[in-house]
C-alpha positions in Angstrom: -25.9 5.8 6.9 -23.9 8.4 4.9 -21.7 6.9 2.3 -19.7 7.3 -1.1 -21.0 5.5 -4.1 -19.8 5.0 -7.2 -23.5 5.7 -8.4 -23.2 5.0 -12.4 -20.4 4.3 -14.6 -18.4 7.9 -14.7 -16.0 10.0 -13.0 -16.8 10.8 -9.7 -18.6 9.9 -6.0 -21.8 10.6 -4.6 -22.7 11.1 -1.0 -25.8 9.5 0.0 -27.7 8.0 2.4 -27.6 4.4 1.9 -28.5 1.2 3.7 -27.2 0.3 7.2 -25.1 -3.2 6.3 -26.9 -6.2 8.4 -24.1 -9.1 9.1 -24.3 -13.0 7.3 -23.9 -15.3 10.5 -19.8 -14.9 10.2 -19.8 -11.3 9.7 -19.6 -8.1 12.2 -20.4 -4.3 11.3 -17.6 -2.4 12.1 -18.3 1.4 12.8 -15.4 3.2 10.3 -12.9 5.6 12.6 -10.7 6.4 9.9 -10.5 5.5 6.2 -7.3 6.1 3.7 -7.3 7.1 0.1 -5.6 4.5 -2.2 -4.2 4.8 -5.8 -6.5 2.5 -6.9 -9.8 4.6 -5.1 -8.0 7.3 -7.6 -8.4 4.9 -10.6 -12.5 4.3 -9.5 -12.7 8.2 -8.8 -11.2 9.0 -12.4 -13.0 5.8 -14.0 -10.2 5.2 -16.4 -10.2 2.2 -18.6 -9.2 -0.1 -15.8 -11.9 0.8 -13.1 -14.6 0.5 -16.4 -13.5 -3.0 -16.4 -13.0 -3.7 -12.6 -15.8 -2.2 -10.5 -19.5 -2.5 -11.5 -21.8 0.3 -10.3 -23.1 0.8 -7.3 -20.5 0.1 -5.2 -19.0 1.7 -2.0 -15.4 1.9 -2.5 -12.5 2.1 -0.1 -10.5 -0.6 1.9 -8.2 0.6 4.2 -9.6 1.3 7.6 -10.0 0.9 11.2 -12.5 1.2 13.8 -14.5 -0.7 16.6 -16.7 -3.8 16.1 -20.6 -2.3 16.6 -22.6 -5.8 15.9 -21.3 -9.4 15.0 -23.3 -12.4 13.2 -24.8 -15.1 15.6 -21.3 -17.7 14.5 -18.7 -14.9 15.6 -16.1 -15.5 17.9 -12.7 -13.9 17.0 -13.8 -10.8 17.8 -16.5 -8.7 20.5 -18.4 -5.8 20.3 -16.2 -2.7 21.3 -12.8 -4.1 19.7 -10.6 -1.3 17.9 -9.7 -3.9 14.2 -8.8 -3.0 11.2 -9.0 -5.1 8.0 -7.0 -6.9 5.8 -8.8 -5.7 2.1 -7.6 -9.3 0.3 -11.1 -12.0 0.8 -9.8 -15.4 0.2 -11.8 -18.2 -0.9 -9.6 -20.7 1.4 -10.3 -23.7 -0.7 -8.1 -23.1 -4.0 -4.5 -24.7 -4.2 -3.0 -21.4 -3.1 -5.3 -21.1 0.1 -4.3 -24.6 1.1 -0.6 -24.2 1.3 0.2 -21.4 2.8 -0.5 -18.6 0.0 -3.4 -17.1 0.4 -2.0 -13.4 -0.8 -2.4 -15.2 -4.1 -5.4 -16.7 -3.3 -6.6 -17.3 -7.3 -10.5 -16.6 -6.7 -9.6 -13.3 -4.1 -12.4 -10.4 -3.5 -11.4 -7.2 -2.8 -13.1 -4.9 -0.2 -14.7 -2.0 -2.0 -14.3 -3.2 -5.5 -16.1 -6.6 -5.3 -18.3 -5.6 -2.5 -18.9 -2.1 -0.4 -16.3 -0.6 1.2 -15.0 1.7 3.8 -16.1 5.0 2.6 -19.1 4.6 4.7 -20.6 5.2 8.6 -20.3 1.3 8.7 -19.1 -1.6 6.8 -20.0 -5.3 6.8 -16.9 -7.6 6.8 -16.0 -10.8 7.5 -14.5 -11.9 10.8 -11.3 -13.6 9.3 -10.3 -10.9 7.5 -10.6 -8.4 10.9 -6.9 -7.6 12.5 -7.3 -6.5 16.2 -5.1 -3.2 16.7 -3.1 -2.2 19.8 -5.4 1.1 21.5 -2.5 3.2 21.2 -1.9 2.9 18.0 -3.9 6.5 16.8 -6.4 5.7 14.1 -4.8 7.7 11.3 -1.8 5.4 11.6 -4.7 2.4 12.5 -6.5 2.5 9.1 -2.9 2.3 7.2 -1.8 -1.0 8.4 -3.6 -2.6 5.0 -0.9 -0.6 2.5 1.9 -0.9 4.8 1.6 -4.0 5.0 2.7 -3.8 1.3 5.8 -2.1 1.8 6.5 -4.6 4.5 6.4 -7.2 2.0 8.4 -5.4 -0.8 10.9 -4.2 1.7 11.6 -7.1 3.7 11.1 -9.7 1.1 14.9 -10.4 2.3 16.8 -9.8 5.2 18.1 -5.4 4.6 20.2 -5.2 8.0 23.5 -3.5 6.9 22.6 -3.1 3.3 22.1 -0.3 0.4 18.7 -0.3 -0.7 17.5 1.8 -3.6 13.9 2.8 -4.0 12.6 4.1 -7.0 9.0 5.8 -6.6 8.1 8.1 -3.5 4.1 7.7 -3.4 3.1 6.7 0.0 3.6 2.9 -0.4 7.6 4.1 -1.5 7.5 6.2 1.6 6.2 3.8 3.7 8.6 1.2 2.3 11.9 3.6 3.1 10.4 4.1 6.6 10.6 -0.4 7.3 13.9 -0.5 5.4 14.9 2.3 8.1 13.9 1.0 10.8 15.1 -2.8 9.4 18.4 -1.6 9.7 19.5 -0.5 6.3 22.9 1.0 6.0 22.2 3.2 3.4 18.8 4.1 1.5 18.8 6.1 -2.0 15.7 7.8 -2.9 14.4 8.5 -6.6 11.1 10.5 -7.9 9.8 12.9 -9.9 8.5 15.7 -7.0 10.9 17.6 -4.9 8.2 17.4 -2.2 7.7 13.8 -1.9 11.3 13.4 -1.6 11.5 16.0 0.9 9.1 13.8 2.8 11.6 10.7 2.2 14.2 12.9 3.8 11.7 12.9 7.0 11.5 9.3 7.4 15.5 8.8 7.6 16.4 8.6 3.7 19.8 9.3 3.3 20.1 10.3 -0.2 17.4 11.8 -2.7 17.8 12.1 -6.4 14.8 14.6 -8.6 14.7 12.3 -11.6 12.9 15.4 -13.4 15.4 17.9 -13.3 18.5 16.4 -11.7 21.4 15.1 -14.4 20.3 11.5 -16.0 23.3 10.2 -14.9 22.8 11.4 -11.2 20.9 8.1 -9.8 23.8 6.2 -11.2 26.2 8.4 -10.2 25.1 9.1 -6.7 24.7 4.4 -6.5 28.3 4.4 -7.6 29.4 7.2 -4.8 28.3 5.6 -2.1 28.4 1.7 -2.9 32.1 1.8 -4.1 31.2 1.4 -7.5 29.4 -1.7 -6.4 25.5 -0.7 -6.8 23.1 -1.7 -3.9 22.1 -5.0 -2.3 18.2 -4.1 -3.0 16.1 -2.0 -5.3 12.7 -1.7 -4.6 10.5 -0.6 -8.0 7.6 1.3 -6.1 6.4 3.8 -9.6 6.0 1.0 -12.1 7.7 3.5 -14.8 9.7 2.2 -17.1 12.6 4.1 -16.9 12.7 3.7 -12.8 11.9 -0.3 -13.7 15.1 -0.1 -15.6 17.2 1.8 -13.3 16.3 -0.6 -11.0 17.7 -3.3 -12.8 20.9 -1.6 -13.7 21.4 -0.5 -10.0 21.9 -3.3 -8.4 24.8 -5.3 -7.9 25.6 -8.4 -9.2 23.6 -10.9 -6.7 21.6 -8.9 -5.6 17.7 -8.3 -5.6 14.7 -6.4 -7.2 11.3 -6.5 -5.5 9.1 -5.1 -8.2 5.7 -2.9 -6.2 4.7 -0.3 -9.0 2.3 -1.6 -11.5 3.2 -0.2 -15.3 0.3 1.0 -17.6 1.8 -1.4 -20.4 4.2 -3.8 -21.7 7.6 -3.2 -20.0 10.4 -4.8 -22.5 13.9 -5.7 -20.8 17.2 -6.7 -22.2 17.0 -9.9 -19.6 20.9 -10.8 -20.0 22.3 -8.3 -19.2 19.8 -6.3 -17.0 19.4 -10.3 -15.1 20.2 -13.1 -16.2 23.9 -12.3 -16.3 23.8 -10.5 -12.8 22.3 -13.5 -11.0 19.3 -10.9 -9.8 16.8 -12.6 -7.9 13.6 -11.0 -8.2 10.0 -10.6 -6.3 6.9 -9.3 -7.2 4.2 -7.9 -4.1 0.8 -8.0 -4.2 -0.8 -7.6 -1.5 0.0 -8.6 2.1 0.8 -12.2 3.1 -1.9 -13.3 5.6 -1.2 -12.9 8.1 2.2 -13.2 8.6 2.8 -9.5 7.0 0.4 -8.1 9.6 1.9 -10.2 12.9 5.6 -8.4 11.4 3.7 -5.3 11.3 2.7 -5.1 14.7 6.3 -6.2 15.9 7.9 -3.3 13.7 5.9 -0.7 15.5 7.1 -1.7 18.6 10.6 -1.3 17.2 9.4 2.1 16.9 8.2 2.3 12.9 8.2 5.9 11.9 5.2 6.4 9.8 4.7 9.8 10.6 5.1 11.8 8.0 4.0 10.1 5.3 0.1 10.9 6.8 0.0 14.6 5.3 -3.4 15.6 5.1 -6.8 14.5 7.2 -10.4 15.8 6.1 -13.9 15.3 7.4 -15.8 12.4 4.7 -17.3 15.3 3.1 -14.0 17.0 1.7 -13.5 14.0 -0.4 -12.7 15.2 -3.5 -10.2 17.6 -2.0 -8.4 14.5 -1.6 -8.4 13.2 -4.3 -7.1 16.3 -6.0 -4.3 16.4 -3.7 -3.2 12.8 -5.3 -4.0 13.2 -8.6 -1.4 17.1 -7.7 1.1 14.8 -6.6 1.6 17.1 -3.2 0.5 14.9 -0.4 1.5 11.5 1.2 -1.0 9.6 2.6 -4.5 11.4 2.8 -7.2 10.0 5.7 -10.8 10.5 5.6 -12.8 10.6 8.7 -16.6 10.1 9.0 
């Protein structure tokens, strides 16, 4: 089959043929449809310091997909041949103290799909029934092969009850996009909007965000002046933290009211110091972090919210043939896209 490999320890892919993935006795081969670009692909693509630590050469990469089951080990039986699945990227070990009650997202000896073994960025991929997620036929495969990150924003957005409540989102990558598109559709009253690129927060604007601050070139003061504005001098109920910079992280803090909460998404590149007092302790501020998706609770609320008619839309920007890869890629590390999907 055709595939991208992370061939030696340096920036870059490499189309090649490589093998055609047999299935273990529990496994199927699903034939990819679509395939999404991911921040952390970037991180592999650029081999920074992180990815020289994480991933260990060769390796397909890539973990969020969809597309139909092809073959299936002799044990199978979630799934048939010809089922349209995608794929939940986390794979558990199901015997640690987290597996056995009830958190698995933070499953302590976790693989990751394209990291710790090959990944989507192929013709086919081997994977695990358990970790398969059958997907409606009407759902259209760009929108299919997302349901892994979404079901991030799911979790950072809905972490608590938003009906009838400001939220504040700090950070418009696609994972802040997709998280103002649930809070929308979750019933938030009001939704604030903060990044660096007029064009990502033109496509917040798309997805029913009601007020965008440029954090670049707008006043300092505007984020909190535009929370005091429309929260009566308040702040908001929620602030999500989708960029992981500090000064956003910090905002985020400041923003909310007293009682409320901070779900924290956005991984800094360092230590992040906080004046805890007065920035939480002293508010009462209940905060969350989000890693990954619980399983599989986040995907069964998933499903639900597209039926409540989830606008995801706009946040899917650009498509390309497998080959056009690294045009991708460029667009992410350019800042002007949302989410980009590869197709085989």
């Amino acid at each position: 089959m055709q595939a991208l490999v992370k061939t030696t320890a340096a920036p870059g892919l490499t189309p090649t043929e490589w093998p055609d993935p047999t299935p273990g006795p529990r496994d199927v081969i699903v034939k990819v449809t679509a395939t999404s670009l991911c921040g952390t692909d970037a991180h592999i693509y650029r081999w920074d310091e992180w990815a020289h630590r994480r991933v260990h050469p060769p390796r397909i990469i890539g973990h969020e997909l969809c597309g139909h089951v092809v073959e299936m080990g002799r044990e199978v039986s979630l799934v048939k041949v010809g089922d349209y699945v995608a794929a939940e990227s986390h794979i558990t070990c199901g015997h640690c103290f987290q597996c056995r009650t009830g958190q698995a997202h933070v499953c302590k000896n976790y693989k990751i799909l394209g990291i710790d073994l090959d990944g989507s960025y192929a013709e086919y991929v081997a994977l695990p029934e358990g970790v398969l997620w059958q997907t409606a036929p009407e759902i259209p495969p760009e929108f299919a092969c997302v349901q892994e990150p979404l079901g991030n924003a799911v979790d950072a957005a809905l972490a608590e009850d938003l009906t009838g409540h400001t939220v504040l989102i700090t950070g418009c990558g696609p994972t802040g996009l997709f998280a103002a598109a649930v809070s929308r559709v979750a019933g938030a009253a009001t939704i604030i909007a903060s990044d660096v690129s007029d064009y990502r927060l033109g496509l917040a604007k798309q997805l029913g965000v009601d007020h965008t601050v440029n954090v670049k070139t707008d006043p300092p003061e505007a984020v909190a002046g535009a929370i005091r504005d429309l929260t009566a001098g308040e702040g908001v109920d929620a602030a999500l933290e989708m960029s992981g910079d500090p000064t956003a992280l910090h905002q985020a803090f400041r923003a909310v009211k007293n009682g409320g909460r901070v779900t924290l998404f956005g991984i800094p590149t360092g230590s992040v110091c906080f004046d805890l007092p007065n920035e939480i302790i002293f508010k009462g501020i209940r905060v969350y972090g989000v890693t990954g998706r619980h399983l599989f609770g986040t995907w069964y609320r998933l499903a639900g919210l597209f039926k409540a008619g989830l606008n995801i839309r706009p946040v899917i920007t650009h498509s390309f043939p497998m080959a056009e890869f690294a045009t991708g890629f460029d667009l992410i590390k350019s800042g002007q896209c949302g989410k980009v999907v590869l197709f085989p």
